[in-house]
N, C-alpha and C positions, 0 to 999 in steps of 0.2 A: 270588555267585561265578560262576554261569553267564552269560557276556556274552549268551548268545540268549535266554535270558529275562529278562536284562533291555532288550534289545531289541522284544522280543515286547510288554512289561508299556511299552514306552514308545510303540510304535504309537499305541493310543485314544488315547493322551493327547498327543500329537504332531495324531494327526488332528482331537481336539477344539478345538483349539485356534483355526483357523478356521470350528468346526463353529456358530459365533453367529449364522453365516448364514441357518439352518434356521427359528431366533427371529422374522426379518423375512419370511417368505413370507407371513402375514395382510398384513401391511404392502402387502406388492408385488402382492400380484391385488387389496386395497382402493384404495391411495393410486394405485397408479401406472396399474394397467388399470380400475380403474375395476369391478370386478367385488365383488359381495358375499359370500355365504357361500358362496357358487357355486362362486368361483374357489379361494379357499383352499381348499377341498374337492377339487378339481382339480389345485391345487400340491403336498399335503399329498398326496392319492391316487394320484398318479405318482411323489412321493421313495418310496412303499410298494411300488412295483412295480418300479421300481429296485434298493429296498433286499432286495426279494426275489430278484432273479435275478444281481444281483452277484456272487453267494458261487456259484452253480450254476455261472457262468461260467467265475470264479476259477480254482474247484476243477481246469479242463480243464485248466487249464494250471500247475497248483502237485504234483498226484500225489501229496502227499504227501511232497515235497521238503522241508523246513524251510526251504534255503535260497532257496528259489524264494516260498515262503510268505514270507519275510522283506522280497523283495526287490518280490515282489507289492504287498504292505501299503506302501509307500513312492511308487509307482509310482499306485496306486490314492489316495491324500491329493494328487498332484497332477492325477489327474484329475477328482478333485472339484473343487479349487479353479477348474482353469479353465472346468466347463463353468457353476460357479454365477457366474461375472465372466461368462458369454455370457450368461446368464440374465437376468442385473441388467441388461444394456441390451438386452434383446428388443423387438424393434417391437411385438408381440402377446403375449397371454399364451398360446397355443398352442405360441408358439416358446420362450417360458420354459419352459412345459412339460418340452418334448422335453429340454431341454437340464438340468434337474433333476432326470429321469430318468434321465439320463446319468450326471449328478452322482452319483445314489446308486446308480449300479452299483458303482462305485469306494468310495462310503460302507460297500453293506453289503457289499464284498469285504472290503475293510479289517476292518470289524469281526467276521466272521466266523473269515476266515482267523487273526488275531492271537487269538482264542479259541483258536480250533484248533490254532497251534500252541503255548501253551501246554500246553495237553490233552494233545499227544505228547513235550513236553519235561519238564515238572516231575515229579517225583516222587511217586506216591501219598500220603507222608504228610503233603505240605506242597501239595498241588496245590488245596486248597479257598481255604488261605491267601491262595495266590499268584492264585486268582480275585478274590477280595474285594477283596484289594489293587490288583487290573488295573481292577476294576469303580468303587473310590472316586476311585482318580488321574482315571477318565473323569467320572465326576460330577462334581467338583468342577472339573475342567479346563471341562466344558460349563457350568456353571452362572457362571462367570467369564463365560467368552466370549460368552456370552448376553447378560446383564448388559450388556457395555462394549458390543455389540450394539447396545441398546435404549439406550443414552445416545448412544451416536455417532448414530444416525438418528434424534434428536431436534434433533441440532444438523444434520447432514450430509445428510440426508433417507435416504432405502432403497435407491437404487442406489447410493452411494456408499458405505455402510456395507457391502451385500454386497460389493462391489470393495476395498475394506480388507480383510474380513475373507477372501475369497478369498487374496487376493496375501498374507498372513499364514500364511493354509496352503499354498499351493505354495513358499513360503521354508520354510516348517517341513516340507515333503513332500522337499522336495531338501534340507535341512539331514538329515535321518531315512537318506535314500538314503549320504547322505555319510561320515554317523557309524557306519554299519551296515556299513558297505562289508569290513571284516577280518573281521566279525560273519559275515557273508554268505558271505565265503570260507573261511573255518574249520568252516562248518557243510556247506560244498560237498566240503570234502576228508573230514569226518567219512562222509559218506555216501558219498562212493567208495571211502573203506577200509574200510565195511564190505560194498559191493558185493562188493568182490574177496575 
C-alpha cells in the first residue's frame, strides 16, 4: 500500500537488472587486456572500493531525506551504467579501472541507501519481511542478468555485452527516475509537513 516502499523494494531490482555487467570483469582484464589473475583481482578490488565509499558519499547529500534517498538511488543505476559502457571500451585496464570504481560509487550508493530507506519506512512488525523480500527480488533479478550476461559474450564477445547490459540499466535508471517521480514528490511534501 505504501507507494515508497514499494519504490524503495524496486530500486535493487531495477539496478540489478544491468548489474550482468559485474559477471564479465574475469572476461575483460583476461580476454580483452590481456592480464591474468592480476587483473581481475584489480577490476574485482576497485568495484570494492567504490562499492565501499558510495554509500559514505551518498549519505552527504541524502540527510536522511527519503525523498532524496529515492531520488539518489535512481540517479546512482544511471551512473553506474554509464561509467561501466566507459569501461568496456578502455584503451587500458587502468582506465577501466578508474572508471568501475566510479561505477560502484553509484552501485553501493544505490544499494545501501535503498536498504536504508526501507529501514526508516516500513514498520517494525513487518520490516524483516519487507527485507527478505527486497533481498530475493535482487538475487533472482542478478542471477538472470548474469546468466543472459555469460550467453550474450559468448556470441557478442565482453565489450559488447557490457555495452548491452550498461544501456539496459541506464533505460531501467531513468525508466526508475520516471516512475518515482510522484513517489518522490509525495514523500518531499510528507517531510515538510512534518518540518513545520
Amino acid at each position: 500500500k505504501d507507494k515508497a516502499v514499494l519504490a524503495l523494494l524496486a530500486s535493487k531490482g531495477t539496478f540489478a537488472i544491468g548489474a550482468g555487467t559485474v559477471s564479465q570483469l574475469p572476461v575483460l582484464a583476461t580476454a580483452v587486456y590481456g592480464w591474468k589473475d592480476g587483473g581481475t583481482g584489480l577490476l574485482f578490488g576497485v568495484r570494492g572500493v567504490g562499492t565501499g565509499l558510495g554509500p559514505l558519499i551518498a549519505s552527504r547529500f541524502t540527510r536522511g531525506d527519503l525523498s532524496k534517498v529515492l531520488r539518489v538511488c535512481g540517479l546512482a543505476g544511471i551512473g553506474f551504467s554509464v561509467c561501466y559502457a566507459a569501461a568496456a571500451w578502455s584503451p587500458v585496464i587502468f582506465v577501466a579501472a578508474v572508471f568501475i570504481a566510479l561505477a560502484h560509487l553509484g552501485g553501493g550508493a544505490q544499494w545501501t541507501l535503498s536498504t536504508y530507506g526501507l529501514q526508516l519506512r516500513t514498520p517494525d512488525y513487518i520490516r524483516g519481511r519487507v527485507m527478505a523480500g527486497d533481498y530475493a527480488i535482487l538475487t533472482l533479478t542478478l542471477s538472470i542478468s548474469a546468466m543472459l550476461a555469460g550467453l550474450l559474450s559468448e556470441v557478442a564477445g565482453v565489450r559488447w555485452t557490457i555495452t548491452v547490459f550498461a544501456a539496459v540499466a541506464f533505460v531501467a535508471g531513468c525508466a526508475y527516475l520516471v516512475f518515482t517521480r510522484n513517489v518522490v514528490t509525495s514523500v518531499a511534501a510528507e517531510t515538510q509537513t512534518i518540518a513545520e
